[in-house]
C-alpha positions in Angstrom: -8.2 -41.7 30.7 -8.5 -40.7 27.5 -10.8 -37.7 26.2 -13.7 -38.7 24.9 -16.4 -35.1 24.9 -18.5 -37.4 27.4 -18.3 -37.8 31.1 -16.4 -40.6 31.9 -15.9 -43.0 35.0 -12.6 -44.9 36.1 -13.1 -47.2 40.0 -14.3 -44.7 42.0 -13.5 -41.6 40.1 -16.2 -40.4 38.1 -14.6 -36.9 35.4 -16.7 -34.6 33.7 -14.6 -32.0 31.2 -16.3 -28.5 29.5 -14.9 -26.2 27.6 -16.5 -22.5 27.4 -15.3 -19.7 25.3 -13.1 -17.0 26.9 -12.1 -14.1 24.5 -11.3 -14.3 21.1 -9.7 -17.0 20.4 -9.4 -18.7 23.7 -11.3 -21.5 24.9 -11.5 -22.6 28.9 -11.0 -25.9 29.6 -11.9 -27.7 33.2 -11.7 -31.0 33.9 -13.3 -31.9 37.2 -13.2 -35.4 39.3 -15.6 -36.6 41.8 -14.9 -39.5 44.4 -15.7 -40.9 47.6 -13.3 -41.7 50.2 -12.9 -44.2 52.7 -14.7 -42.0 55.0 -17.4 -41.5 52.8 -17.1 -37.7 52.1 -17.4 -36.2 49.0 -14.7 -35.2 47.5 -13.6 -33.0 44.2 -11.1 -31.4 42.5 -10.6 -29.4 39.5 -8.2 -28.2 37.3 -8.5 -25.3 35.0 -6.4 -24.6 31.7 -7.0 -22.1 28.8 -6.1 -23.0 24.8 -5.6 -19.9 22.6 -5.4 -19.7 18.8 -1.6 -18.9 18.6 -0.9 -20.1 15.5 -4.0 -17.6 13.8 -1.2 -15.2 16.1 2.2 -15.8 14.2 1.1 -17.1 10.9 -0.2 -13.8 8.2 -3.5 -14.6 6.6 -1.7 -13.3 3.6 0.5 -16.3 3.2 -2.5 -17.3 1.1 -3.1 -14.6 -1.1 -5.0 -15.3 -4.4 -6.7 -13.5 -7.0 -10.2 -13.0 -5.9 -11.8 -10.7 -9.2 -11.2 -9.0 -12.3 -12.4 -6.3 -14.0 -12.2 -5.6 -17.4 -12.6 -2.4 -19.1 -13.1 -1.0 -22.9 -9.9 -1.0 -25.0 -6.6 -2.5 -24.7 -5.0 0.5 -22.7 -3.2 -0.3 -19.6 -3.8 0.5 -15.9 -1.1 2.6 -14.4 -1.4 3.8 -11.0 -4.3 2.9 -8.5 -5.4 3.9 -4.6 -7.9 3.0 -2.9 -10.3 4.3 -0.2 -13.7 2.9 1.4 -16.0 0.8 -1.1 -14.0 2.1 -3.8 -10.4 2.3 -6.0 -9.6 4.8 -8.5 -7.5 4.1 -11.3 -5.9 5.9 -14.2 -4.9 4.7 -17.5 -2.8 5.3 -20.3 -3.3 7.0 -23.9 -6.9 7.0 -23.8 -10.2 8.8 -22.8 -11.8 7.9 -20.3 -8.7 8.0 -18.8 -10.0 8.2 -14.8 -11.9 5.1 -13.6 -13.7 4.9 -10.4 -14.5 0.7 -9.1 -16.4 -0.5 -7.0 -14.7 -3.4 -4.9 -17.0 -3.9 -2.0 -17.9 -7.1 -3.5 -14.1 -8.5 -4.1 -15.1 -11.2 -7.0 -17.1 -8.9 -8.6 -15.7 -5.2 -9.2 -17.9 -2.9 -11.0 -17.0 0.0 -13.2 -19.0 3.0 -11.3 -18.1 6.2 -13.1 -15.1 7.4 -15.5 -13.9 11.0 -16.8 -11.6 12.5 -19.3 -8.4 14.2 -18.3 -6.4 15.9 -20.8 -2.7 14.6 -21.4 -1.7 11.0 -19.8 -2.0 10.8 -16.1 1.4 9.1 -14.3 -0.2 8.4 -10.5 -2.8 9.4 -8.2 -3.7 10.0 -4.6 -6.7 10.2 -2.7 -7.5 13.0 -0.1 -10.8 13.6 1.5 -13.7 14.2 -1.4 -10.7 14.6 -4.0 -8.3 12.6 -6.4 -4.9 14.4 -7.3 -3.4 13.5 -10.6 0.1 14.3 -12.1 -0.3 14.5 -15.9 1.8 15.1 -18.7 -0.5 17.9 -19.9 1.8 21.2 -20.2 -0.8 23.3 -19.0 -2.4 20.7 -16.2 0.7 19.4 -14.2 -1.8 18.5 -11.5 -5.2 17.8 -12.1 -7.9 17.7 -9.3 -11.0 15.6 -9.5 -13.9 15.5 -7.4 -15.1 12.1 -6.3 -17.7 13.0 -3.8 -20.0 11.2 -5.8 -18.1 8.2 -7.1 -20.4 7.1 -9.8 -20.0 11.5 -11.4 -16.1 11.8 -11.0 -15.9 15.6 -12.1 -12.4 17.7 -12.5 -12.6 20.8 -10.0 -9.2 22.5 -10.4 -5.9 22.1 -12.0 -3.0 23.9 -11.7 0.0 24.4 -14.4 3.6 24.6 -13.5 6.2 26.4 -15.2 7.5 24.9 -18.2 6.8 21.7 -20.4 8.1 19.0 -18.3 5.9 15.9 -17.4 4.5 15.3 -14.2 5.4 12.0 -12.6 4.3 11.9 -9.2 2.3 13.0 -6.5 1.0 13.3 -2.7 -1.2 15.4 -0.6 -0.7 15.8 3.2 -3.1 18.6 4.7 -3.4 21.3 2.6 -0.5 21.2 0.2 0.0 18.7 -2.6 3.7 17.4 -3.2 4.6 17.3 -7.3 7.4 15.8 -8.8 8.1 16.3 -12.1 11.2 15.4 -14.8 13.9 17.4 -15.2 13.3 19.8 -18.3 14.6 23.4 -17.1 12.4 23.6 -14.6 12.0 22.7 -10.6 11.6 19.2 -10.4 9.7 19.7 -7.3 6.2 21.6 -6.5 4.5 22.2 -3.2 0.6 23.5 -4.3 -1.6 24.8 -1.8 -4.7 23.0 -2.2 -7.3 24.5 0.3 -9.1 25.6 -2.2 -9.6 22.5 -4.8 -10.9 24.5 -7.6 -7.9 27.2 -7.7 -4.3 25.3 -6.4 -1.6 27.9 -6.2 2.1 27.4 -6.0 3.2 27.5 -2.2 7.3 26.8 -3.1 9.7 24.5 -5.5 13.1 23.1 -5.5 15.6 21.9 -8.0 16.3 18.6 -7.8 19.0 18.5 -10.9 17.3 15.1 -12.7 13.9 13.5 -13.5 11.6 12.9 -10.0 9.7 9.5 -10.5 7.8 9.4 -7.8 6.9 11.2 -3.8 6.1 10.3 -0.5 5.8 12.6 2.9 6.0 11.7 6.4 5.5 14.3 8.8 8.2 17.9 7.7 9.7 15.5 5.0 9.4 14.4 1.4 10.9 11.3 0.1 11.7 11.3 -3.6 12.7 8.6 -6.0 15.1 10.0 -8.3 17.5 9.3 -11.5 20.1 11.2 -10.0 22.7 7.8 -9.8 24.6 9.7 -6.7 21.3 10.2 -4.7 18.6 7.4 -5.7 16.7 8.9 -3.2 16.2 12.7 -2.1 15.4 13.6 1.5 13.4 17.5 1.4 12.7 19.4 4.5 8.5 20.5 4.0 8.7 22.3 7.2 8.6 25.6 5.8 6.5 24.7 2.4 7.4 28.2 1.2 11.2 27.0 1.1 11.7 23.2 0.8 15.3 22.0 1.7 17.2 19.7 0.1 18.9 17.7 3.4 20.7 14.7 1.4 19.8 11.4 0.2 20.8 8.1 -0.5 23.1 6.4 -3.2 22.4 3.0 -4.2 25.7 2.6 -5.3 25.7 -1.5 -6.5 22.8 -0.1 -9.6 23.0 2.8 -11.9 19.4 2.2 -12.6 16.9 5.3 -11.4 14.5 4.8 -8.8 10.9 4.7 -9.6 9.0 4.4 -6.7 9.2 5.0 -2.8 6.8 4.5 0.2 7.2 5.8 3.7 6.2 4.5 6.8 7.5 6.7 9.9 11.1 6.8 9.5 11.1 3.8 7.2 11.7 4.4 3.7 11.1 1.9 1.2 12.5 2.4 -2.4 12.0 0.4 -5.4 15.4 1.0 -7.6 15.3 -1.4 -11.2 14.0 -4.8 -10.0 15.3 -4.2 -5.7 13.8 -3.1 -3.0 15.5 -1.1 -0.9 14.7 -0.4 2.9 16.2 2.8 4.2 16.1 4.2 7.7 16.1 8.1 8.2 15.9 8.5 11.7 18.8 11.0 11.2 16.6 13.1 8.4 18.9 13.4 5.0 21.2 11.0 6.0 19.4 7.7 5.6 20.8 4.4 6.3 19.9 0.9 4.8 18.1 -1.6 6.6 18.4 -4.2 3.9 17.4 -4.9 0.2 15.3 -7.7 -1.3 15.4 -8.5 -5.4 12.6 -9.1 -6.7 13.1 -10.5 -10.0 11.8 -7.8 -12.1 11.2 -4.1 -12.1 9.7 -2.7 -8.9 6.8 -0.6 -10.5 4.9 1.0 -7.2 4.8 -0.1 -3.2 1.5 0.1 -0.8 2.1 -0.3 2.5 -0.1 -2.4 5.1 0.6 -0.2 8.3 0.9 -1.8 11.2 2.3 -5.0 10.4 4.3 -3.3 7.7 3.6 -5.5 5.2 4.4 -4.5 1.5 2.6 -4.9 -1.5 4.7 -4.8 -4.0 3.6 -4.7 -7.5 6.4 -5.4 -10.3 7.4 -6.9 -13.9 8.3 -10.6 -12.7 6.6 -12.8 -15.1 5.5 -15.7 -12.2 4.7 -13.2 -9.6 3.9 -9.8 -10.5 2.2 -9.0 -7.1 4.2 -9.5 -4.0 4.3 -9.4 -0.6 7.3 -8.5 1.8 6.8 -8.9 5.8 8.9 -5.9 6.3 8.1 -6.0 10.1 11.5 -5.9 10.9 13.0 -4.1 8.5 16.9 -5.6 8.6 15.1 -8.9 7.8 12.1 -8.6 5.3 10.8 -11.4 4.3 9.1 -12.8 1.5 5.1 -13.8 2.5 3.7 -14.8 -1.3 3.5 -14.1 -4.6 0.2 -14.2 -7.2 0.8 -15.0 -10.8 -1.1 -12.1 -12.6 0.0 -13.5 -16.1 0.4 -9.6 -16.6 2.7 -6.7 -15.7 1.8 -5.0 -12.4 2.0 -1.5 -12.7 0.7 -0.4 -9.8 -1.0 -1.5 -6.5 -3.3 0.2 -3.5 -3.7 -1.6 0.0 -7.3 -0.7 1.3 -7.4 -1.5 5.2 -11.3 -1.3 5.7 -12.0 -3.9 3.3 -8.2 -5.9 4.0 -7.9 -6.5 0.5 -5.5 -5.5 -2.7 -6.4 -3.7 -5.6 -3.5 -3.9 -8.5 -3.9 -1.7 -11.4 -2.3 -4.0 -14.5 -1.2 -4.5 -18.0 -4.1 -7.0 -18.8 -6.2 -6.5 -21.7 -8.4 -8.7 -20.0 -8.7 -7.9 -16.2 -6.9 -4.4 -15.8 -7.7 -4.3 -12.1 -7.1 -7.3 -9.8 -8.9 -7.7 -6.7 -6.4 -9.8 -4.4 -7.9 -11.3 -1.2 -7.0 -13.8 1.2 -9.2 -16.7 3.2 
């Protein structure tokens, strides 16, 4: 016998086969055969077998990754940093005014400029929180700048708050009510905690010195992950749980590079740290004494991380002049493992994953597509 979609007949054995759906990606499959014996009876049997999609199971969508839209804005100034929430990403840019940009990326071949706002001094990254943006700056007076983007298409700045001294600002998270500053190393505390429950007027909840320039901050749970240019401690592990009097617990030395670190992600206990053109996958289940999982070069400078929770899946965004944007399957984190790469013809400087829409949003060095919208079939 051979299946034809038809019912088929063979002597006295007549076969009918259907197939029904059952679940998501399952199909049920029964093959039934009618006779008549000797005796004349009836007879029948059936068997019963289910086929499932396991390949759509095992194998990442993302293994086809491809640049789906551009956007390209006035001037020639890069993109910098970028995150990305809802039907939207918000971007900053360097050396210029507007310096804020809000897009919208609902339509993934066809991002729209929606609104735009002028921060004083260059802004170094961003975060998104609620109704707010939160933007280190180089402005001496404006460390952290806070924008209001309930209404996306009227971005408007609601507070700001200015730390001690003149150094730059460099990076920056928010988790509750404090935002987490990092800042270089200029005779003041590299590191900020700023209460933010009330946008319009942050005020300084506790500091730390961290003894060299902060590049760039991430918190999980009581605990702030910094990338550093300390070439001892490439990465600085801070106790939050008291924001009034962060801790310094210990950190890790990437001791085969004396290049600084300039970007870190956190996931958990899972640190993931971009040092020169490496990535670098810690574990700090033991808080301030973290332990490497494994690193992965990249062939050129690792400029910002986004993670894909869940199936832990990196987007990595990064100098390398055939693959700018990348993407690690960091699933298990002793063996990542390259997924793909997309040829942006431009330096990636920085990269949001936004879950709702499952698509990429890479803020670039393109004078003619800034942001990237990168999708997958």
């Amino acid at each position: 016998w051979g299946f034809s979609g038809a019912p088929d007949v063979l002597g006295i054995f007549s076969r009918s086969v259907t197939i029904a759906d059952s679940g998501s990606g399952k199909k049920q499959v029964t093959s039934t055969v009618t006779w008549t014996d000797t005796s004349q009876r009836a007879q029948t049997i059936a068997l019963t077998t289910y086929l499932s999609d396991w390949l759509s199971a095992t194998t990442s969508p993302w293994t086809a990754a491809n640049l789906a839209g551009t956007l390209d804005l006035s001037g020639n100034q890069n993109l910098l940093r970028v995150k990305s929430v809802g039907n939207y990403a918000y971007a900053i840019r360097d050396n210029t005014s507007p310096n804020f940009v809000v897009i919208d990326i609902s339509v993934s071949t066809a991002p729209v400029q929606v609104g735009v706002l002028s921060l004083s001094g260059t802004p170094s990254d961003i975060t998104i929180s609620g109704n707010y943006a939160y933007v280190s700056s180089s402005d001496n007076s404006q460390e952290l700048q806070i924008v209001s983007i309930a209404v996306p298409s009227a971005p408007a700045l609601m507070g700001t708050y200015n730390a001690s001294g003149n150094a730059n600002a460099r990076g920056v998270a928010v988790a509750g009510s404090e935002a987490y500053l990092v800042r270089t190393q200029g005779g003041d505390r590299e590191f900020c905690i700023v209460n933010i429950t009330t946008p319009s007027v942050p005020t300084l909840t506790g500091s730390l010195d961290l003894s060299d320039n902060a590049n760039s901050v991430a918190v999980s749970g009581s605990y702030a992950y910094v990338a550093s240019s300390v070439n001892t401690q490439e990465l600085q592990v801070i106790s939050i749980a008291t924001p009034s009097a962060p801790v310094l617990l210990g950190g890790y030395d990437v001791s085969a590079s004396s290049a600084n670190a300039n970007t870190v992600a956190v996931s958990g206990t899972t640190v993931y740290l971009g040092v020169a053109s490496s990535l670098y996958i810690l574990n700090d289940d033991v808080h301030g004494t973290p332990t490497i999982f494994a690193s992965l070069a990249q062939g050129g400078t690792v400029n910002d991380i986004a993670i894909m929770t869940g199936l832990e899946y990196l987007f990595i965004g990064s100098s390398y002049g055939s693959g700018e944007f990348r993407i690690v399957d960091a699933t298990t984190p002793a063996t990542p493992l390259f997924i793909d790469t997309v040829d942006l013809s431009a330096e990636a400087n920085g990269v949001a994953y936004n879950a709702s829409l499952d698509l990429a949003v890479v803020a670039n060095s393109s004078n003619s597509g800034e942001a990237m919208i990168i999708t997958h079939p």
